[in-house]
N, C-alpha and C positions, 0 to 999 in steps of 0.2 A: 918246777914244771916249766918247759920251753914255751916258746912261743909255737902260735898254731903255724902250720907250713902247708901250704898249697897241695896238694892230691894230683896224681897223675894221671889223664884219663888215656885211658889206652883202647876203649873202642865206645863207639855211640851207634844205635840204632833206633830208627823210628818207627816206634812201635803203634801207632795212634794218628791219625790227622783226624779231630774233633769239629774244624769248620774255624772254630775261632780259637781254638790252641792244638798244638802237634808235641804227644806221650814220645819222649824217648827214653830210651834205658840207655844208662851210660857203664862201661865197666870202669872204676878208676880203683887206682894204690895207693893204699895208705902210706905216708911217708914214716910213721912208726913202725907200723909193725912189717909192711915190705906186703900185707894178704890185702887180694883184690877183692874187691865187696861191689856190687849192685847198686844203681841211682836211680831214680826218675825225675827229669825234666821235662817242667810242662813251656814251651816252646808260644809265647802271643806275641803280636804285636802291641807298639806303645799304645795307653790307654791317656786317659785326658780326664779330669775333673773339672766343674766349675762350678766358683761359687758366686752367685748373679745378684749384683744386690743394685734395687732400685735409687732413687735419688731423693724417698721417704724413704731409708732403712729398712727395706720388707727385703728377707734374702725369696731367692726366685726359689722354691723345690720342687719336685716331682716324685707322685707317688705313680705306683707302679708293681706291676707282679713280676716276682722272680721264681723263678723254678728252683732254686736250690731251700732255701724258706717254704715255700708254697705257700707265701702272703704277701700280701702288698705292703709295700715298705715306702716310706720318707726316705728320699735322698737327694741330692744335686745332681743336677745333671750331666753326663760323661759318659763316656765311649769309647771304641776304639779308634786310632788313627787311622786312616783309609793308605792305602800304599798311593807314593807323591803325596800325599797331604803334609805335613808338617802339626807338632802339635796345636800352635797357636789356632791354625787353621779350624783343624779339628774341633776344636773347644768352641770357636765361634759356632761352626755349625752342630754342633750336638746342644747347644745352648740355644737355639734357635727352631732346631727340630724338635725336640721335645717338649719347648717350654712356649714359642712363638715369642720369647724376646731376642732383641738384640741391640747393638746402639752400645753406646759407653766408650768405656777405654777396657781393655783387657791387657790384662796384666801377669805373666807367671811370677807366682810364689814360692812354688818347690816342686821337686821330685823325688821320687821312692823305688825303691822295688818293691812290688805287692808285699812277697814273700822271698827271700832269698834262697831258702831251703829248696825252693820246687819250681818258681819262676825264673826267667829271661829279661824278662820286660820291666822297664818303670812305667810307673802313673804320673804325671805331669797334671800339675794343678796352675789355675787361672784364677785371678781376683775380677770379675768383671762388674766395672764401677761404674754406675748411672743409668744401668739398663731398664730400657721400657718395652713394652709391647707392641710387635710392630708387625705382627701376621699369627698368623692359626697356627695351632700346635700341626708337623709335619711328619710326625713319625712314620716308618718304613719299617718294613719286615712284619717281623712277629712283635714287636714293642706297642704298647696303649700306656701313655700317659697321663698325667692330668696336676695343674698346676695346684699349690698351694702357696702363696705369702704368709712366710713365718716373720715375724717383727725381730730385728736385728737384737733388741732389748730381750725377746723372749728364746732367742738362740739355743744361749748354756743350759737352760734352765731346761728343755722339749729334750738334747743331749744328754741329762743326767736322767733324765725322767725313762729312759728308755725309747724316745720316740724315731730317735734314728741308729738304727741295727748294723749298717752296712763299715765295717773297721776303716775303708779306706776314704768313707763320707767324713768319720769323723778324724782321719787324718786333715784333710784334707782342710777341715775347719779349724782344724789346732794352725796348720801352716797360713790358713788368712787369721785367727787373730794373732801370729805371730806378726805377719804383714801388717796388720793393723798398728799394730804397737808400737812399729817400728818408723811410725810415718812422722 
């Protein structure tokens, strides 16, 4: 068997602007067989994680309702990049809006592509170290938050147990205690 080889997209249309991602249909050629086959691309902007951890070991989290679940979920806090923002930026204040900390050092530790099959965009993740509480939670739109302090020590453990659902929360924590380890 060869190696995989690149596909050739010979038309893209935008079938979808969703608000915070844009549906396209891609027509591309297989380089095997020569027959054009149908795609979709979902079309975001960068996204941003962060994971907030106090100067006693509490990581910072937020629960919160999501519409695809239709429950409230344990996650860290994260968003999308604002156009001109930058992600560092980003992370600061989605760390700040949601959670009402901020303060520390922030630190990125990796990035992803959500999905590569159906995504554009990576997720950009933050280690932010030392953070304390330094205003009211500020959330905007349609998002209601609400803080929880998980104890760094009881992490993995809330992780295995089921208590955080969201694949790119717990990417996101594999990439800081990989950051961790590395220090």
């Amino acid at each position: 068997m060869g190696k995989p080889r690149a596909w050739t997209v010979l038309d893209t249309e935008q079938v979808q602007d969703c608000t915070v991602f844009r549906v396209h249909r891609d027509a591309a050629r297989c380089p095997a067989t020569g027959g054009v086959h149908p795609f979709w691309r979902l079309e975001a902007a960068e996204w941003v994680n962060v994971v907030p951890v106090t100067a006693v070991d509490q990581v910072v989290m937020v629960r919160q309702w999501r519409h695809g679940m239709r429950e409230i979920t344990l996650e860290i806090p994260g968003g999308i990049v604002d156009p001109g923002e930058s992600p560092a930026e980003a992370a600061a204040r989605e760390l700040l809006e949601e959670t009402g900390y901020g303060g520390g050092e922030l630190v990125a530790i990796g990035a992803l592509n959500p999905n590569p099959a159906l995504f554009t965009n990576r997720v950009h993740t933050f280690w932010a170290r030392g953070v304390e509480r330094v205003a009211e939670i500020a959330n905007h739109g349609h998002e209601e938050t609400d803080v929880e302090l998980v104890p760094l020590a009881d992490l993995d453990r809330r992780v295995r147990a089921g208590d955080v659902q969201h694949a790119l929360v717990v990417a996101a924590l594999h990439w800081f205690d990989l950051a961790r380890r590395a220090r």
